[in-house]
TORTIVEX-276377 format. One line per field, with one value per residue (C-alpha): residue in three letters; y, z, x. Coordinates in Angstrom, 1 decimal. Example, Ala and Ser with C-alpha at 12.3 -4.5 7.8 and 13.67 -1.06 7.14 Angstrom:
# residues 2
res	(ALA; SER)
Y	(-4.5; -1.1)
Z	(7.8; 7.1)
X	(12.3; 13.7)
# end
This chain:
# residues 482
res	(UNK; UNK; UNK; UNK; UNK; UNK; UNK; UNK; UNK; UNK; UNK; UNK; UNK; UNK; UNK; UNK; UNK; UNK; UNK; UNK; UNK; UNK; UNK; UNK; UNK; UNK; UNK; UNK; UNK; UNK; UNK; UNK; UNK; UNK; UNK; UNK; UNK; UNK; UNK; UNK; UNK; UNK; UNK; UNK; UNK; UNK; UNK; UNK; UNK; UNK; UNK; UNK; UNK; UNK; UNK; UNK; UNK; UNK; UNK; UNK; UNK; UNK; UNK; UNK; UNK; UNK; UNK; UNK; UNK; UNK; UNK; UNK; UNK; UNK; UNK; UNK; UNK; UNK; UNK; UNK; UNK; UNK; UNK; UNK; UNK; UNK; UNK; UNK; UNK; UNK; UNK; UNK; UNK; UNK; UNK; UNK; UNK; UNK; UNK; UNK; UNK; UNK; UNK; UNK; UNK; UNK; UNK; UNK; UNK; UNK; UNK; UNK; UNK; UNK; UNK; UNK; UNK; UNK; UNK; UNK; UNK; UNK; UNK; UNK; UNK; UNK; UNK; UNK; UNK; UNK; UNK; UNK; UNK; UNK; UNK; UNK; UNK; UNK; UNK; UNK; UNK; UNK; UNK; UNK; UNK; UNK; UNK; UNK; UNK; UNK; UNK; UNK; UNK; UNK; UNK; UNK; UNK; UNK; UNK; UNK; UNK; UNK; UNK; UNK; UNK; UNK; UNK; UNK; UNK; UNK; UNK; UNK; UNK; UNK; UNK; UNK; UNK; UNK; UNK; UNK; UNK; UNK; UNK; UNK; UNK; UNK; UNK; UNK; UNK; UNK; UNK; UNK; UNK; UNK; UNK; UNK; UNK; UNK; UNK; UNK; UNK; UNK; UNK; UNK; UNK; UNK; UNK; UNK; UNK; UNK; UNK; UNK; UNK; UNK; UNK; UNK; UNK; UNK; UNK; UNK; UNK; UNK; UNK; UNK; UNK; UNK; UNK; UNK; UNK; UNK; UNK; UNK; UNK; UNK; UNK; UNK; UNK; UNK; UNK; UNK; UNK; UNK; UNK; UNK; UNK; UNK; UNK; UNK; UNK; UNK; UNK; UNK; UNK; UNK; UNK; UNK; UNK; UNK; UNK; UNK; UNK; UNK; UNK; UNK; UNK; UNK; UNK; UNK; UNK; UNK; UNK; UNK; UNK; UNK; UNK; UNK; UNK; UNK; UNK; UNK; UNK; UNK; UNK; UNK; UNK; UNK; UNK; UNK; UNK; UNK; UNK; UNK; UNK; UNK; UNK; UNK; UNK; UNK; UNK; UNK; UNK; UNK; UNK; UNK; UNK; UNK; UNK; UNK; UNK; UNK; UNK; UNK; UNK; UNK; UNK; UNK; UNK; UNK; UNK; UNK; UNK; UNK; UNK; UNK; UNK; UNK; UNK; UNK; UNK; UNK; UNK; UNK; UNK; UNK; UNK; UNK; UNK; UNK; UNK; UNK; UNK; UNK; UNK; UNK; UNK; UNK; UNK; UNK; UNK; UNK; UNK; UNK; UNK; UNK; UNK; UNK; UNK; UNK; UNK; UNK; UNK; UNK; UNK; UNK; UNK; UNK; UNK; UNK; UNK; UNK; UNK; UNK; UNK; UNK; UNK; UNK; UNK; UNK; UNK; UNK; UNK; UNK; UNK; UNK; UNK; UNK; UNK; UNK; UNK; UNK; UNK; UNK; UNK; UNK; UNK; UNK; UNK; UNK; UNK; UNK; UNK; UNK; UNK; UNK; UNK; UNK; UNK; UNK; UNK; UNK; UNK; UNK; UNK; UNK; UNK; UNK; UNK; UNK; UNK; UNK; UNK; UNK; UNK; UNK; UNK; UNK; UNK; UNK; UNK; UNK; UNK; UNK; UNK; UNK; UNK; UNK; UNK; UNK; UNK; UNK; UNK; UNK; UNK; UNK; UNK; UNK; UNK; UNK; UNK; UNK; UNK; UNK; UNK; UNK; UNK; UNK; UNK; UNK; UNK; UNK; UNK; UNK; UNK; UNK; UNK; UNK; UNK; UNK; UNK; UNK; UNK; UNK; UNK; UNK; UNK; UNK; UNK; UNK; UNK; UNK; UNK; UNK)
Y	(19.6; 15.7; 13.7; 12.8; 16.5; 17.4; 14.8; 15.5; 19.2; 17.9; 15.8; 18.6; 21.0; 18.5; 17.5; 21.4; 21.6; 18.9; 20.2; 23.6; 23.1; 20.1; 22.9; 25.6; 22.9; 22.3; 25.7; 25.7; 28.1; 29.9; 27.0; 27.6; 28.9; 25.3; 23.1; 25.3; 25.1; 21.5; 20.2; 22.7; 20.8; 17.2; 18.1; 19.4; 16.3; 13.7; 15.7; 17.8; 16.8; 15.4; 16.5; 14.1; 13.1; 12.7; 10.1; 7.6; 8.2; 7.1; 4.2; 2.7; 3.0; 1.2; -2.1; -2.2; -2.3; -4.6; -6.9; -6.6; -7.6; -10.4; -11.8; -11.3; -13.5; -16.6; -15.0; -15.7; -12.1; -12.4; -16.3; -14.8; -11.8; -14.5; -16.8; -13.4; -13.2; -16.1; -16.8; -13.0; -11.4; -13.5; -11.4; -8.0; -6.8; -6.0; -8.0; -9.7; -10.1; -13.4; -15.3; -15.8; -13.7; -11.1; -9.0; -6.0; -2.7; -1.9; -5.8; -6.3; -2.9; -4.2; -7.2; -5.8; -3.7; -6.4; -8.4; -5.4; -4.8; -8.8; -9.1; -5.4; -5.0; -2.0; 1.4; 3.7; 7.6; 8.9; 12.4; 10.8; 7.7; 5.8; 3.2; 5.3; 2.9; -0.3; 1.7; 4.1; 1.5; -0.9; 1.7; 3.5; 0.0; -1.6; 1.5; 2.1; -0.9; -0.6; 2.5; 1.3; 4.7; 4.8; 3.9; 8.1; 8.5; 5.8; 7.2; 10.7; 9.5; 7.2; 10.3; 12.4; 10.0; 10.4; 13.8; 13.8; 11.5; 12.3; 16.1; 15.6; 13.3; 15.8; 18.7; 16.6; 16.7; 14.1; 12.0; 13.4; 13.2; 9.4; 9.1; 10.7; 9.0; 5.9; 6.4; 4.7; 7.1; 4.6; 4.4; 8.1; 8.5; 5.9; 6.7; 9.8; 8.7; 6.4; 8.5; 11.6; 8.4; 7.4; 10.8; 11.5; 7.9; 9.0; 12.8; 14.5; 18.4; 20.1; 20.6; 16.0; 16.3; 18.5; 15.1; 13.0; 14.4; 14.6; 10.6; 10.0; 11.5; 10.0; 6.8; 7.5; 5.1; 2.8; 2.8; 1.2; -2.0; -3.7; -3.4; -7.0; -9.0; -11.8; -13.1; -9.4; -10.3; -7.1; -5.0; -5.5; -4.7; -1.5; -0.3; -1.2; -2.8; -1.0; 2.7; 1.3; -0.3; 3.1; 4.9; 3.3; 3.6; 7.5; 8.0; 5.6; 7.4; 10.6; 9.0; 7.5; 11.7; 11.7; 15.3; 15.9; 18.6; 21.3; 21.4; 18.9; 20.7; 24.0; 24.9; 23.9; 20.0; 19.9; 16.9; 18.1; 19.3; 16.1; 14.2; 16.7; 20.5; 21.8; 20.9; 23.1; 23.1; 24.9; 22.3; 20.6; 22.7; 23.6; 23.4; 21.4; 20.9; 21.7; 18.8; 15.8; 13.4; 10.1; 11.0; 11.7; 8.1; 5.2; 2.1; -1.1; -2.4; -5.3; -7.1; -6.5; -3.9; 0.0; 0.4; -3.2; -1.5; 0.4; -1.9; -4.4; -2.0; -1.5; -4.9; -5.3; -2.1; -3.3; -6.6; -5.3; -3.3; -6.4; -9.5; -11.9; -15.5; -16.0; -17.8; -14.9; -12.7; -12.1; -9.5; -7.2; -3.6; -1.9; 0.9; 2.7; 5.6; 3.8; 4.7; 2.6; -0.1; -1.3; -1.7; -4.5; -6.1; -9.7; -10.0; -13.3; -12.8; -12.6; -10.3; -7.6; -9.0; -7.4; -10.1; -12.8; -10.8; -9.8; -12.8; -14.4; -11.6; -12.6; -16.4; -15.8; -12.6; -11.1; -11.3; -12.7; -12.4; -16.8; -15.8; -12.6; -15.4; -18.6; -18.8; -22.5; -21.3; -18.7; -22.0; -23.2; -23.9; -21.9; -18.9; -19.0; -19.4; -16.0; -14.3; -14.7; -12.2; -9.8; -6.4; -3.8; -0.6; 2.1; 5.1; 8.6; 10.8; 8.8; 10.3; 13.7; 13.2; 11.8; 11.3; 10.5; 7.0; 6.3; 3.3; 2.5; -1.4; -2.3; -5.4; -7.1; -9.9; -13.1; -11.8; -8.3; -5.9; -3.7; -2.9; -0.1; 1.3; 4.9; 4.2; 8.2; 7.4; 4.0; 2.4; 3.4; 6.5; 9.7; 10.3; 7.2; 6.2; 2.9; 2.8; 1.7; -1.7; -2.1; -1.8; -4.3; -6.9; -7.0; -7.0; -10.2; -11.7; -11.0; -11.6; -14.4; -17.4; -16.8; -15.9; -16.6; -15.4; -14.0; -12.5; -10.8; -9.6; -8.0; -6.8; -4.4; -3.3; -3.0; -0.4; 1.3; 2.2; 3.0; 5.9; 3.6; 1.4; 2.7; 0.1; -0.6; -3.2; -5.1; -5.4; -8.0; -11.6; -10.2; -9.6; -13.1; -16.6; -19.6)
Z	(-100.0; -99.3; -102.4; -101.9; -101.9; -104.8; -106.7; -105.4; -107.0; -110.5; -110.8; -109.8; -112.1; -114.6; -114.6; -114.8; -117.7; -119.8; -118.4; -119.5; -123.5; -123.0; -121.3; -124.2; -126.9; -124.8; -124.9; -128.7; -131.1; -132.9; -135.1; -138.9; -140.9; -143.2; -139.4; -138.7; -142.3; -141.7; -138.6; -139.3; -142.4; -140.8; -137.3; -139.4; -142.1; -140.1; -140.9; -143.7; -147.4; -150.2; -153.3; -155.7; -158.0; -155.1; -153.0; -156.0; -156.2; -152.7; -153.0; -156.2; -154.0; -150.6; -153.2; -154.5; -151.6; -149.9; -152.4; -152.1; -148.7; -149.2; -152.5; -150.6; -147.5; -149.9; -150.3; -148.9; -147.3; -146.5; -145.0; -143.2; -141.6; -140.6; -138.3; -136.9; -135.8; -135.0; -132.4; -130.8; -131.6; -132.4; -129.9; -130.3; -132.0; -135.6; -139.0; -140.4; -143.9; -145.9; -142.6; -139.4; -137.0; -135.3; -133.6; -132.0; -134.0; -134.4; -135.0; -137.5; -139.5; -139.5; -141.1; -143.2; -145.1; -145.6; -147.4; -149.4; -150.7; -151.1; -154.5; -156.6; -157.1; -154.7; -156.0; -156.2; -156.2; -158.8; -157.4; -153.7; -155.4; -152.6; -152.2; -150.2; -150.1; -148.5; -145.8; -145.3; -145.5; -142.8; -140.6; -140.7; -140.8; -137.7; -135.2; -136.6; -136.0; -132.4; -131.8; -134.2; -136.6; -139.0; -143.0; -143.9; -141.1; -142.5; -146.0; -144.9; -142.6; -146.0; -148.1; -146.0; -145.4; -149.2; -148.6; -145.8; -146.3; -150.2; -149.5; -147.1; -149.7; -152.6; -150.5; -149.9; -153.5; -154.4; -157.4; -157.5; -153.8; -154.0; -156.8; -155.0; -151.7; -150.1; -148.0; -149.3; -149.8; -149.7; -146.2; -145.9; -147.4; -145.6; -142.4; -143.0; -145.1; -142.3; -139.4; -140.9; -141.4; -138.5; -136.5; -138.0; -137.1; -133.7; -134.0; -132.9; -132.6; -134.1; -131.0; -131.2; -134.8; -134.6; -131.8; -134.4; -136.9; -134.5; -133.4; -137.2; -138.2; -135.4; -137.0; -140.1; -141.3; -144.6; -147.0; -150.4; -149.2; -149.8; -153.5; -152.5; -150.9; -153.4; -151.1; -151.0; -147.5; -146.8; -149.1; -147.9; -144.8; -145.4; -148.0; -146.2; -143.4; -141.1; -142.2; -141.1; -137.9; -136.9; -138.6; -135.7; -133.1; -133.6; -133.1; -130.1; -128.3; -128.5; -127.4; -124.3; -123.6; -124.9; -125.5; -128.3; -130.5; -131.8; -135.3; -135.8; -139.9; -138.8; -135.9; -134.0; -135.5; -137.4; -139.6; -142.8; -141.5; -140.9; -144.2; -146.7; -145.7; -149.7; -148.5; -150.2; -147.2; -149.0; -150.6; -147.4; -147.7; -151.7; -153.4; -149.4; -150.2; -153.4; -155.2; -153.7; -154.1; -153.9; -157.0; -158.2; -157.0; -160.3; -160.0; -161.3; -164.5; -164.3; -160.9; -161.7; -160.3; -161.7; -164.0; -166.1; -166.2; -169.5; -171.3; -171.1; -171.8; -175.1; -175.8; -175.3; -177.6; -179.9; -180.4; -180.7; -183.9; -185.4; -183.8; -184.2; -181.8; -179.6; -182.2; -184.8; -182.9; -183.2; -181.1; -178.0; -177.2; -174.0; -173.6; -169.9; -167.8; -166.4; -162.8; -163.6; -165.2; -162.3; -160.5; -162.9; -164.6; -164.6; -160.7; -159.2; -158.4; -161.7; -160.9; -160.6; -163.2; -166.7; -168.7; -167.8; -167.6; -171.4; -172.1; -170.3; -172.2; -175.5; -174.9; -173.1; -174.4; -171.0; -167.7; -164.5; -161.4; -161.4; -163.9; -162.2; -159.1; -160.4; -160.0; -161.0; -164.4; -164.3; -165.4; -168.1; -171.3; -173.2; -171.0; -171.0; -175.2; -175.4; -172.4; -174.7; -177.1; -174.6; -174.9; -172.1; -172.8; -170.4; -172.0; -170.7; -172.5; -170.9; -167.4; -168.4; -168.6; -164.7; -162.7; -165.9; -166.5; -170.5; -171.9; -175.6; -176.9; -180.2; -181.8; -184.4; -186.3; -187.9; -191.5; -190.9; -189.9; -187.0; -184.4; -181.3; -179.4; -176.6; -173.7; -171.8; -170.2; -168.2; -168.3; -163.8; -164.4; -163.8; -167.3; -168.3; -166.0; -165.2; -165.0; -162.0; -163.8; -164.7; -160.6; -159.8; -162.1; -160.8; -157.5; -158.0; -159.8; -157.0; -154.3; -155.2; -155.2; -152.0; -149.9; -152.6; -154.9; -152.7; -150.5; -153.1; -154.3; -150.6; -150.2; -153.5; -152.5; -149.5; -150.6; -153.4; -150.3; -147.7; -146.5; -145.6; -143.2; -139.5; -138.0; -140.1; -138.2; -139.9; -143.1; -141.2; -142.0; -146.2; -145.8; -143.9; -144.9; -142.5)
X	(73.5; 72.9; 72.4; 68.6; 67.9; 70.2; 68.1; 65.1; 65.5; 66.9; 63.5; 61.4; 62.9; 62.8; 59.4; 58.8; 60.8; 59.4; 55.5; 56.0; 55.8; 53.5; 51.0; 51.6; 50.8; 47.4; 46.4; 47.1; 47.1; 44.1; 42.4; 42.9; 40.0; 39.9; 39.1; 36.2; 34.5; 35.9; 34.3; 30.9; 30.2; 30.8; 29.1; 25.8; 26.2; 23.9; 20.2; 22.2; 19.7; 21.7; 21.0; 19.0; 22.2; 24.2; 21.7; 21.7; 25.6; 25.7; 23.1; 25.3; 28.8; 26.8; 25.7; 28.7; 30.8; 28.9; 29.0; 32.8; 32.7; 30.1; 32.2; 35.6; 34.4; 35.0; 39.0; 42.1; 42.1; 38.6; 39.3; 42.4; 39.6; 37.5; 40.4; 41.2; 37.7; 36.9; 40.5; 40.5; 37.1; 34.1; 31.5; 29.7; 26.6; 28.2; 27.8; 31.1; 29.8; 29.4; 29.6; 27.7; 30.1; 29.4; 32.5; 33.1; 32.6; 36.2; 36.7; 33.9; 35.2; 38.9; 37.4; 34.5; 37.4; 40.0; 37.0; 35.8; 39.3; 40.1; 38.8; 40.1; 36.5; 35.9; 35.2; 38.5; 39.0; 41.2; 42.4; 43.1; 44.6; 42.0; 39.9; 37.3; 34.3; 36.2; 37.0; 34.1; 31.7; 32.5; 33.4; 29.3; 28.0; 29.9; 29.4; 25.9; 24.7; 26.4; 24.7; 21.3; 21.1; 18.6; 19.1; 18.8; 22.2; 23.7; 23.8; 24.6; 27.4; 29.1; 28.4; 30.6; 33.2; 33.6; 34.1; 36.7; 39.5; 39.8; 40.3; 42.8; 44.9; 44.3; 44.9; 49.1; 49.1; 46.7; 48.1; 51.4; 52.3; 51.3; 53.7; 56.4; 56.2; 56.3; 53.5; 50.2; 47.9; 44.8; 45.2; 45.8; 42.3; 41.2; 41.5; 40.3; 37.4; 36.0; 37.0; 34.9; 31.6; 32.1; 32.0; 29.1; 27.2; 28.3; 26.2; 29.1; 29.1; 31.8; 34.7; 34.4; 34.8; 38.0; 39.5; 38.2; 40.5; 43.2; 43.0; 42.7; 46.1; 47.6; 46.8; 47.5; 49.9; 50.7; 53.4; 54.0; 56.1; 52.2; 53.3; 55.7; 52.5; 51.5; 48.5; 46.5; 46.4; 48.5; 46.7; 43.7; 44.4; 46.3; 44.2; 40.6; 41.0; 43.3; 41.8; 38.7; 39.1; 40.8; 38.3; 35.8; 38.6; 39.0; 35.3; 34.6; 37.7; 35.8; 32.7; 34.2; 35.2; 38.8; 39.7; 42.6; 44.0; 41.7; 43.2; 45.8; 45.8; 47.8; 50.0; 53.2; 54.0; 51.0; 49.8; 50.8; 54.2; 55.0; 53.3; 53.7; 55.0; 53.9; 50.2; 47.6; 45.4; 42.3; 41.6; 40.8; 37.0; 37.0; 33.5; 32.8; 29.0; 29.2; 31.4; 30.5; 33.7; 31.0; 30.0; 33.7; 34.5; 34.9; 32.8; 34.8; 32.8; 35.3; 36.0; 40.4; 42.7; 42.3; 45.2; 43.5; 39.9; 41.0; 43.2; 40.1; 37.2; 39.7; 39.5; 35.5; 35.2; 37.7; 35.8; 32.8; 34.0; 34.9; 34.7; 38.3; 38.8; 42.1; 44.2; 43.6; 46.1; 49.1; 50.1; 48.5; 50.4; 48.5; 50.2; 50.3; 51.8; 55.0; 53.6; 50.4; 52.2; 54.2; 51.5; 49.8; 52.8; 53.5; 52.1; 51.3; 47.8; 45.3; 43.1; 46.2; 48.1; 47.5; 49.1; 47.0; 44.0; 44.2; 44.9; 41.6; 39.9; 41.1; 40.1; 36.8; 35.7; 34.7; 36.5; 34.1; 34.5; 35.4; 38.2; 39.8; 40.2; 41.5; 45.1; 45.5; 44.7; 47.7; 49.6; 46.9; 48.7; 45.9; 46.2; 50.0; 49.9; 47.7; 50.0; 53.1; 51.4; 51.1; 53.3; 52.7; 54.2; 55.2; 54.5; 56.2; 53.0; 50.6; 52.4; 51.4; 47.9; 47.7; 45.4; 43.6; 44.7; 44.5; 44.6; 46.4; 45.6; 46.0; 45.5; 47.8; 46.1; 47.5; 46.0; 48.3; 45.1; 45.6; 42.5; 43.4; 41.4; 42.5; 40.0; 40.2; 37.5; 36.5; 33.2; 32.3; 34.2; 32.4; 32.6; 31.4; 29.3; 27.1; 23.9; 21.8; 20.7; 24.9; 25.8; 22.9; 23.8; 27.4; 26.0; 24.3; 26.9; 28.9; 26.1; 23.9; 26.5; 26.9; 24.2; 21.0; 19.2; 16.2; 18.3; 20.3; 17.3; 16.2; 19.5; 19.3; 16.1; 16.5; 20.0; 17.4; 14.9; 18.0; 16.2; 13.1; 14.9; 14.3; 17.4; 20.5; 20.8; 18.4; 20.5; 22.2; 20.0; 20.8; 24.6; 25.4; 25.2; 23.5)
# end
């Protein structure tokens, strides 16, 4: 046999080999009983009613999210966003908020999420350990407006992406898979979370949803190394930004016909095989349509990261009992699962940094928005004087009661009293929630400098009435400045 033949026959009989599985994996197996109940639920979610309860839920977590993105324009992640925009992407018919760009919508939701997540005052999900509404979010508003759904769609498509991404997190082992792994679950979550909103903004039927999923896992990417970026350039974009840029990518792949996997959840190589082989995968669909997790999803009272929220709703409730000025303390102990501590303790940027935010509180006696963002004044001689009296504890006992995060301050005086305060339960919690008047007046706090008072105003009204709103696309003169 000449040598072209023999090698000829090895290719052929190669290329047959390596085919062979490739065609067996295509045909698939059987789809598991948790993608069906799966992909019914989100195929039938874009005319499916909300409950009453659930609606103004959803209307709270939309305001407040885009006032996250509106209020993180003015931040270095959300000025790092813009350059990206503006030198590769700066045409397209979606809104980059708090600016006068437009971009694509993969573009605009890549940079939509990096500003909702630049300022730690986005909404966060407990059991998931997420950040579902900085990535659900832009992802339904950059391909609806592309596609020009109505306000009702829009809300139904954020509600589910609530729904999605935190299942599939809680269902690796929700809290204590993200304290066991590297991998970051926010943009677990979130690429879930904004692949499942935008799959439904699209009106796909079921067999799109399962590729959906499948293009969504595929991207599913992130690990904890974002705990070393001092900038929150990095975290924004892991936690927000890249979840939903390929929440909008998994969908507009499926639009353009890509075919993929019909349940990438069970199966030969399967998703959770690779992530986390102790997955619990009914939990994927449990109480689907019953509990809905937008409602299970904490609304920041103060504009700081999670683990903070408590220690300063302590010191509010604390003062309120008895009121006391700066240089009548002595000493602050916060005491704090170990886990939760690391994530806050003595970090460069304030608004993550529990130290200097206690001590803000004790000088000011609230903590704004201005104050969770002003680094120079991480080196005032005032704030340093009250950081000094500062004691965070990590506490092992706390640990067993995660996910719940508690919260132990107390308060040593200069006269020798004591004041503590256990916070179980956060003010934007579900079980302690805020009102509707509490989420508007943050919003304008967080609004208003920026873009104006009237158009604030329009804005929330505009959110209120959602289901009124025949274009989403006209949200876009109340969300951008100029």
């Amino acid at each position: 046999m000449k040598r072209r033949d023999f090698l000829r026959l090895t290719a052929a009989a190669t290329t047959g080999l390596a085919l062979t599985p490739a065609r067996s994996f295509a045909e698939g197996p059987a789809s598991g009983p948790e993608m069906t109940a799966l992909c019914d639920y989100m195929s039938a979610a874009k005319t499916r009613a909300l409950p009453p309860d659930v609606t103004e839920h959803a209307k709270h977590h939309i305001l407040d999210t885009l006032a996250s993105m509106i209020s993180g324009s003015e931040l270095p992640p959300g000025q790092a966003a813009q350059r990206y925009i503006s030198a590769n992407a700066a045409q397209g018919a979606s809104t980059v908020a708090g600016t006068a760009l437009t971009a694509s919508p993969v573009e605009a939701a890549l940079a939509n999420g990096v500003m909702a997540h630049a300022d730690e005052t986005d909404d966060s999900h407990s059991p998931s350990r997420s950040h579902p509404g900085s990535s659900v979010i832009p992802a339904a508003l950059a391909l609806g407006e592309g596609l020009g759904i109505d306000g009702a769609h829009f809300l139904r498509a954020v509600t589910l992406g609530y729904d999605v991404g935190t299942r599939v997190v809680m269902a690796m082992g929700g809290a204590d898979f993200s304290y066991e792994s590297v991998l970051s679950t926010h943009s677990i979550s979130g690429t879930f979370c904004a692949s499942a909103a935008a799959a439904c903004v699209a009106g796909f039927d079921a067999r799109r949803m399962r590729w959906v999923l499948d293009y969504a896992a595929q991207q599913s990417s992130g690990f904890i190394v974002w705990r070393r970026d001092v900038d929150h350039i990095e975290k924004g974009f892991v936690f927000a930004g890249m979840p939903a840029r390929n929440g909008v990518t998994a969908a507009l792949l499926v639009r353009a016909d890509w075919n993929g996997v019909d349940d990438v959840f069970s199966g030969p190589d399967n998703y959770f095989l690779a992530y986390a082989p102790k997955a619990a995968t009914a939990k994927l669909v449990e109480k689907l349509g019953e509990r809905y997790e937008i409602a299970g999803t904490d609304i920041k009272k103060w504009t700081v990261g999670s683990p903070i929220q408590g220690p300063l709703d302590a010191i509010f409730a604390i003062r309120s009992k008895q009121a006391f000025e700066a240089d009548q303390v002595k000493r602050v102990t916060v005491r704090l699962a170990p886990s939760v501590a690391e994530v806050v303790d003595n970090r460069d940027i304030p608004d993550i940094c529990l130290q200097h935010m206690v001590a803000v509180m004790l000088l000011d006696k609230t903590a704004s928005f201005h104050a969770a963002h002003d680094k120079p004044r991480m080196q005032d001689a005032a704030v340093l004087k009250e950081r000094a009296k500062v004691n965070l504890v990590r506490d092992e006992e706390l640990a067993k009661l995660l996910p719940v995060r508690v919260a132990i301050v107390e308060i040593e005086l200069t006269d020798g009293s004591r004041l503590s305060e256990r916070v179980t339960a956060v003010r934007g919690t579900p079980r302690n929630p805020m009102t509707r008047e509490e989420v508007i007046d943050k919003a304008r706090d967080l609004i208003a400098p920026l873009v104006g008072a009237e158009k604030a105003k329009r804005l929330i009204k505009s959110v209120y009435e959602i289901e009124a709103v025949t274009d989403i696309r006209s949200l876009r003169p109340l969300l951008q400045r100029g």
